[in-house]
ZALOGU-701088 format. One record per atom (N, C-alpha, C): residue in one letter; x, y, z. Coordinates in steps of 0.001 Angstrom, whole numbers, plus 500000, padded with zeros to 6 digits. Example, Ala and Ser with C-alpha at 12.3 -4.5 7.8 and 13.67 -1.06 7.14 Angstrom:
<pts>
a513190494310507800 a512300495500507800 a513200496700507800 s512850497750507080 s513670498940507140 s512900500030507870 
</pts>
This chain:
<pts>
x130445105420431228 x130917104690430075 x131221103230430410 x132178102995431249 x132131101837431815 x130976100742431751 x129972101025432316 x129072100800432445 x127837100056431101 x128383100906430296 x127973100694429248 x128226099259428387 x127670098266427966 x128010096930427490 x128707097129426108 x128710098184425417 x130084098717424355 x131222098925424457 x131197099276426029 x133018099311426494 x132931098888427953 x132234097938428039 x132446096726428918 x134197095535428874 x134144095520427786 x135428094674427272 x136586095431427548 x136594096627427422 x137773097339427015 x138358097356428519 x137885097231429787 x138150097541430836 x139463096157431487 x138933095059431083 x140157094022431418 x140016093373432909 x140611093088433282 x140378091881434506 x139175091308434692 x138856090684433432 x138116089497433919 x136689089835433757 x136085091287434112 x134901091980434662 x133744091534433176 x134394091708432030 x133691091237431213 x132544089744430786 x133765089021431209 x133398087521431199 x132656087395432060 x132620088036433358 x132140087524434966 x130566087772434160 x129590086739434720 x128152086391434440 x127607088158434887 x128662088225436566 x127317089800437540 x127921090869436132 x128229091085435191 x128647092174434869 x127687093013434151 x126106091973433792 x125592092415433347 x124320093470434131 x124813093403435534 x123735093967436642 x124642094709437871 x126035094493437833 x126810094967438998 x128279095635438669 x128227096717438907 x129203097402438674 x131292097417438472 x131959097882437982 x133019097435437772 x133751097889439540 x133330099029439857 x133830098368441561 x133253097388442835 x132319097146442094 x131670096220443334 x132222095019442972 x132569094572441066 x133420093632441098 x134545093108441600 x135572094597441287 x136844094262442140 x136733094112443728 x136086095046444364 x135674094850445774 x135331093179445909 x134824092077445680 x134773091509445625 x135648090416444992 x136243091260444156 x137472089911443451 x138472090273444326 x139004091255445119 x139985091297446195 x139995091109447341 x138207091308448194 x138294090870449324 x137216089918449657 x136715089655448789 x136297087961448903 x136291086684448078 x137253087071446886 x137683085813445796 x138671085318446399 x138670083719446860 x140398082881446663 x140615082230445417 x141510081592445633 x141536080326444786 x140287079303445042 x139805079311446533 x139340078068446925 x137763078590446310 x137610079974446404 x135901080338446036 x135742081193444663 x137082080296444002 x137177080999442725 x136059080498442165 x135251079469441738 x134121078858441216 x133029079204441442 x132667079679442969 x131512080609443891 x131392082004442951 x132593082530442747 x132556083973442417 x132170084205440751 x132878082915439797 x132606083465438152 x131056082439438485 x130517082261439381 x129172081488438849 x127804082432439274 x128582083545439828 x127092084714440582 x126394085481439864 x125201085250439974 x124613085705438835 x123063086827439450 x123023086592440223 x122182087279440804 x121969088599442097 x122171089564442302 x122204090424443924 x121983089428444921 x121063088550445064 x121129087656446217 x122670087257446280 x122668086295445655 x123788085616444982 x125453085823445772 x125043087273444894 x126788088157445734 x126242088937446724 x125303089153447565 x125291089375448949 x125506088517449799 x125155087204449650 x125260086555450208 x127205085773450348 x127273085723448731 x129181085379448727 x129336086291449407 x129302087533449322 x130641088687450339 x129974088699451720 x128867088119452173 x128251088153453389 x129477086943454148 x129717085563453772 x130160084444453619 x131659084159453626 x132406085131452970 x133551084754451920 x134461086126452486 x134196087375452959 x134950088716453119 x135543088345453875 x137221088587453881 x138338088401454848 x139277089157454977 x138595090371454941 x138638091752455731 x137895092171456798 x139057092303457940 x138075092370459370 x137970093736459267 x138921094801458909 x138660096405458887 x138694096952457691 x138307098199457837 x138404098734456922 x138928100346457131 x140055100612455804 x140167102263456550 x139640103177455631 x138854103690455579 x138173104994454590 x139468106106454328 x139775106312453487 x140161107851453126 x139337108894453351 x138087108855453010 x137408109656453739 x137219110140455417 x137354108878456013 x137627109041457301 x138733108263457998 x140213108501457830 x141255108059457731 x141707107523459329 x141751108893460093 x142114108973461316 x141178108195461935 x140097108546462088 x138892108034462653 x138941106251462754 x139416106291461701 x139122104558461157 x140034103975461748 x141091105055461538 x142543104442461903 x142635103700463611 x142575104799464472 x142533105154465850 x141510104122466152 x140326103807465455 x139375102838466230 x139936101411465686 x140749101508464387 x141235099785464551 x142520099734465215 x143319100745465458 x144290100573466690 x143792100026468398 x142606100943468258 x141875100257469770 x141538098899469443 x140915098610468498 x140161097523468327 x140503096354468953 x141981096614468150 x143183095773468522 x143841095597469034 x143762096784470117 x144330096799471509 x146164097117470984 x146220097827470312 x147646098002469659 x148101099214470670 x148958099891470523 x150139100569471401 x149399101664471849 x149313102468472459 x148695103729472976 x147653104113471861 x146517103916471708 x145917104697470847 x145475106408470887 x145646106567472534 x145410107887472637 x146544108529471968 x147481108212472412 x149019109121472025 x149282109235470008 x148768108317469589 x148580108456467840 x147377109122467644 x146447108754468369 x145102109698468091 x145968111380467812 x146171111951469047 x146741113060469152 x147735113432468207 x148326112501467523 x149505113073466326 x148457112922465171 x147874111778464841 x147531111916464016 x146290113263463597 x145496113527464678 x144742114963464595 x145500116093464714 x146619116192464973 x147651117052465215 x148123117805463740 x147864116487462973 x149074116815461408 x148338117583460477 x148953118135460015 x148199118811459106 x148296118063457777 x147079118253456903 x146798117620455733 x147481117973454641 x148045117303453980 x148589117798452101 x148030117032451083 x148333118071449960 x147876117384448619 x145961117373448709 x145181118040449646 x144172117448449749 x143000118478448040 x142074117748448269 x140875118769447375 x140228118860447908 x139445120336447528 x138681121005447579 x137281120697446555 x136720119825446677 x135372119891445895 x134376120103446554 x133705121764446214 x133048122129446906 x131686122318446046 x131544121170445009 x130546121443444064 x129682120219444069 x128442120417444165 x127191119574444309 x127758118439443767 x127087116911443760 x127172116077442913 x126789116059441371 x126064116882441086 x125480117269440161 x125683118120438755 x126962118427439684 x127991118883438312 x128755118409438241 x128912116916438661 x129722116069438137 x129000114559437347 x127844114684437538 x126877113533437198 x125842113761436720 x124932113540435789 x123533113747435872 x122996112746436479 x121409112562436533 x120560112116437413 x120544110669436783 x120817110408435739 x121089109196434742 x122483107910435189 x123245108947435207 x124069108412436230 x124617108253437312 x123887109210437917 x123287108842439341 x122717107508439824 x121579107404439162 x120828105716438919 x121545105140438370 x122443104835437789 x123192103503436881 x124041103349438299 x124710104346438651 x125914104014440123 x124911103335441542 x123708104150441380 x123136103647442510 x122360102358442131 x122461101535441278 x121881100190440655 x123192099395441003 x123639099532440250 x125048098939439429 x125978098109440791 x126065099726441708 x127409099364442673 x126285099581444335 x125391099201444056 x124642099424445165 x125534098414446774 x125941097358446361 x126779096566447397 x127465097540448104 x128348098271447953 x129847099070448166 x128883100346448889 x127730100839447937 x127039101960448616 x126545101727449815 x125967100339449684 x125171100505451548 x126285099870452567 x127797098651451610 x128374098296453068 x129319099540453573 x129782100277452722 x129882102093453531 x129168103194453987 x127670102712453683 x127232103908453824 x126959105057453166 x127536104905452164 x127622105873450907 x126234106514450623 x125910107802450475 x124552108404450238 x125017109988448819 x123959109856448767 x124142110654446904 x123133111620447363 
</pts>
């Protein structure tokens, strides 16, 4: 729905007005209005109009050195503790694989009963940025 240029507006911050909205998705926007919009490349960002365009701004402009997945929390975690040469990473490694998980889900159901193949392609068009700088596969 989102997605859709009928309730494009209704969504708010900005995503409407922005020129990419008509080719790039409402998270690849924010991904980009949080970790590579300032003040200083505020003009760079409402003027992108093309996939080159904003590969190249978030290639340029991202000022995020890590990143931590929820999906892979610990993992992420423990390697930007090394990264950084921060306090024992072995000794948090070990608690943190140690703990047991809460609150988690269980979705043990294809993508496919949550999407059709329609919107499958609109996500894999739309937010393609976010899909390949994680890795993301459908």
């Amino acid at each position: 729905m989102i997605s859709d240029p009928k309730y494009m507006a209704d969504v708010g911050e900005g995503y409407f007005e922005w020129p990419g909205c008509g080719f790039v998705g409402l998270m690849t926007f924010r991904y980009l209005k949080l970790f590579c919009s300032t003040v200083d490349t505020n003009d760079k960002f409402t003027s992108l109009r093309t996939d080159r365009q904003i590969k190249e701004f978030e290639k340029h402009n991202l000022h995020v050195d890590h990143f931590i997945r929820q999906e892979s929390l610990e993992i992420d975690l423990v390697d930007i503790i090394t990264k950084l040469k921060l306090k024992d990473p072995r000794g948090i490694e070990e608690k943190l694989f140690s703990m047991s998980r809460r609150n988690t889900s269980s979705r043990g159901r294809d993508l496919a009963y949550y999407y059709d193949q329609e919107c499958l392609e609109i996500v894999e068009s739309r937010e393609r940025l976010i899909l390949d700088k994680f890795d993301y596969r459908f």
